[in-house]
C-alpha positions as CSV (number, residue, x, y, z in Angstrom):
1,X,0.0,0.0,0.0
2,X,3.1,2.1,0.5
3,X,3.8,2.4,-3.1
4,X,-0.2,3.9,-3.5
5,X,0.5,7.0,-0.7
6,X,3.5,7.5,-2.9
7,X,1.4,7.6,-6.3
8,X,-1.4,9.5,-4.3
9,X,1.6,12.2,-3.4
10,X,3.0,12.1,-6.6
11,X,-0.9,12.5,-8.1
12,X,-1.3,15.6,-5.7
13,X,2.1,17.4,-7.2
14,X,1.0,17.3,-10.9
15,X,-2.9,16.7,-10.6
16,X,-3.4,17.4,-14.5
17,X,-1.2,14.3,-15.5
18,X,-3.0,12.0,-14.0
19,X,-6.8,12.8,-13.0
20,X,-7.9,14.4,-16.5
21,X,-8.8,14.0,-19.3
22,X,-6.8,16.0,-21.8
23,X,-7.8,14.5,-25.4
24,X,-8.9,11.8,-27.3
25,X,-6.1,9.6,-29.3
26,X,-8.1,9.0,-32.4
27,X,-5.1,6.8,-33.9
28,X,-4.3,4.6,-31.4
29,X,-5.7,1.5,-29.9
30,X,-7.4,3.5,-27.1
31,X,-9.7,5.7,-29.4
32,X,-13.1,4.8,-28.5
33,X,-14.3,8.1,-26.4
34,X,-16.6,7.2,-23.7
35,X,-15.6,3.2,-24.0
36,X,-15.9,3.4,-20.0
37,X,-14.5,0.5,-17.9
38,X,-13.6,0.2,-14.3
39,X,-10.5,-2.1,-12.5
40,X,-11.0,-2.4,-8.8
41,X,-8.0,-3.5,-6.6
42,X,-8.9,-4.8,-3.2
43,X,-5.9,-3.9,-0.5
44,X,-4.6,-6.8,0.9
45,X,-4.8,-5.9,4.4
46,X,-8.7,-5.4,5.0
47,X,-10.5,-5.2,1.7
48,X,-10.2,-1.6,1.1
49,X,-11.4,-0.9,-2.9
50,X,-9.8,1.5,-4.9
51,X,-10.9,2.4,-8.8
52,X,-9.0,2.7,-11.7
53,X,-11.6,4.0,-14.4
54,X,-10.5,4.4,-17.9
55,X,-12.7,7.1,-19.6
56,X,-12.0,5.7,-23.3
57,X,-10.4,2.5,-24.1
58,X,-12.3,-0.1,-21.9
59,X,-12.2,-2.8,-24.4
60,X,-8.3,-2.9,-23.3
61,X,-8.9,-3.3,-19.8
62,X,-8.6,-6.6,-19.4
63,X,-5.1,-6.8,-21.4
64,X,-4.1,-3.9,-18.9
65,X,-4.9,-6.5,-15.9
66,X,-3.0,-9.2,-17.4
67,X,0.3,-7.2,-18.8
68,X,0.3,-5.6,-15.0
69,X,-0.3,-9.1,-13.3
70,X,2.3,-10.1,-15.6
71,X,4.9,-7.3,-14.6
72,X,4.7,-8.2,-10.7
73,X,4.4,-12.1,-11.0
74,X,6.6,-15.1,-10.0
75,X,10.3,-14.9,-12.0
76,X,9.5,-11.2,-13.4
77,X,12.7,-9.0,-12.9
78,X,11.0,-5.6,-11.5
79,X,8.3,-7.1,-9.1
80,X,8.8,-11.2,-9.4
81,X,6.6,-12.9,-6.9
82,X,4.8,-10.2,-5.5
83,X,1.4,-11.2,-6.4
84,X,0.6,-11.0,-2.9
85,X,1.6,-7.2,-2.1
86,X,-2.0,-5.3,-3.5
87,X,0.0,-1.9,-3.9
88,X,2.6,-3.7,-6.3
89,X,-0.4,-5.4,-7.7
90,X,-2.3,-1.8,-8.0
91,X,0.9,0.0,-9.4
92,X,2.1,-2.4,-12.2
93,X,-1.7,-2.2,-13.2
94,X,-2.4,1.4,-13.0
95,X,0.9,2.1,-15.5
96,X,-0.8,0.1,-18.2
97,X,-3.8,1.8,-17.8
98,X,-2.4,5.2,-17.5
99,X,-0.7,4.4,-20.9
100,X,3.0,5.9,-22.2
101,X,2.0,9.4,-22.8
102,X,2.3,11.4,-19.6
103,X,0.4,14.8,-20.9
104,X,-2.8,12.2,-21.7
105,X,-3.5,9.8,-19.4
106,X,-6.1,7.3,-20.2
107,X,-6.5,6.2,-16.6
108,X,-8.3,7.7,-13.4
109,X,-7.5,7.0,-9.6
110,X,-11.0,7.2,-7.7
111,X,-12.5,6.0,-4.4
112,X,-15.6,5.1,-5.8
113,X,-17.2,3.5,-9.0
114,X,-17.1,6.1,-12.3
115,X,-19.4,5.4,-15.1
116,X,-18.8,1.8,-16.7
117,X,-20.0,0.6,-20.0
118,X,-18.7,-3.2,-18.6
119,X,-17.9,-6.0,-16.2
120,X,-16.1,-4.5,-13.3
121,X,-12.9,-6.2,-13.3
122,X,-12.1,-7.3,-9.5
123,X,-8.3,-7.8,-8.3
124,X,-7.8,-9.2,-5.2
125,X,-4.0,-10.2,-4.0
126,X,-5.7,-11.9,-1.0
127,X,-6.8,-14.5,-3.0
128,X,-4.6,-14.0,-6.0
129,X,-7.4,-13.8,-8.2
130,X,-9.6,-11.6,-10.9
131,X,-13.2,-11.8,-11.0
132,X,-15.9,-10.0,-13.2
133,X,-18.6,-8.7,-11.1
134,X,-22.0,-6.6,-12.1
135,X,-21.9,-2.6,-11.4
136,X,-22.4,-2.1,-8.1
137,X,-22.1,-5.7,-6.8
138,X,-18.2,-5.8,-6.4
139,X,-16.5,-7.2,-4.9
140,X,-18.5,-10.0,-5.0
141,X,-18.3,-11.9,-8.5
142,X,-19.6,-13.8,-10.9
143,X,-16.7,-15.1,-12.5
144,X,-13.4,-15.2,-11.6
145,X,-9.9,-17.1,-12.7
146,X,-6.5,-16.8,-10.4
147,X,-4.0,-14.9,-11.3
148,X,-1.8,-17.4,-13.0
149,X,-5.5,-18.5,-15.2
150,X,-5.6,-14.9,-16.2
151,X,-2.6,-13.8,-17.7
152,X,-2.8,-17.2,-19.6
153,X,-6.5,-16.5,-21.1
154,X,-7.1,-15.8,-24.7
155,X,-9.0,-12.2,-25.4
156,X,-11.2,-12.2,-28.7
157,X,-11.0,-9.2,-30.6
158,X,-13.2,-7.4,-28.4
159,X,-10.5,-7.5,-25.5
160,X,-12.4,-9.8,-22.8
161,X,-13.1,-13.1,-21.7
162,X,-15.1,-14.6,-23.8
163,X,-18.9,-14.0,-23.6
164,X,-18.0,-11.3,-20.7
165,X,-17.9,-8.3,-22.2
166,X,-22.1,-7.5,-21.9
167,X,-21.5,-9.1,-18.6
168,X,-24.6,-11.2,-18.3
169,X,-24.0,-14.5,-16.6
């Protein structure tokens, strides 16, 4: 969680890098304005949720999840192992979402549930797994995969699990 304060700091020195919403990227994969999806990373000490909320782009998501999961897992030379540690879980996560650019992030830190167009996608380092759960239901969910499942799982073309994206279960 240590590594969170820090981003929170580091979110309160340059606020405009990292809570707006600057432009739209009509070139890259990211392009679809007000493609809203949510993450939710549970803190692995007593539950706590925070939000990652991507304003455009939520068909990437669930890549994000994985590539971050993949970052901070076992034999990985920045993070290995530390699947159990929610704010290396959180941070690895939050990068791919934020994306490369710095003056346009596609990412959003919040407290509490943004619009959602999707699944909300559940991370919890407690029990080392993802889940997809209905808008305003998580934590609880419908379907969920460990962490090792996950980053192993084949996205269709429309970037989730398949049959998830509508999330009807």
């Amino acid at each position: 969680m240590a590594e969170l304060i820090m981003s929170a700091a580091q979110i309160a020195a340059d606020p405009g890098r990292w809570l707006s919403v600057t432009n739209c990227d009509t070139e890259g994969s990211r392009s679809a304005m007000g493609d809203r999806a949510n993450v939710v990373v549970l803190d692995d000490k007593d539950g706590q949720m925070i939000y990652f909320y991507a304003h455009w782009g939520g068909e990437s998501v669930c890549a994000d999840v994985k590539a971050g999961l993949r970052e901070c897992g076992p034999d990985q030379p920045h993070y290995g192992n530390r699947w159990d540690d929610s704010g290396r879980v959180a941070s690895a996560i939050f990068r791919r979402m934020a994306g490369d650019d710095p003056h346009t992030p596609y990412a959003q830190i919040a407290l509490y549930r943004r619009d959602n167009e999707y699944p909300i996608v559940v991370v919890d380092s407690r029990t080392q797994t993802v889940g997809l759960a209905h808008e305003g239901k998580e934590p609880e969910c419908y379907r969920s995969w460990s962490f090792a499942d996950f980053i192993e799982l084949p996205l269709p073309d429309d970037g989730w699990p398949e049959g998830e994206r509508s999330g009807d279960d």
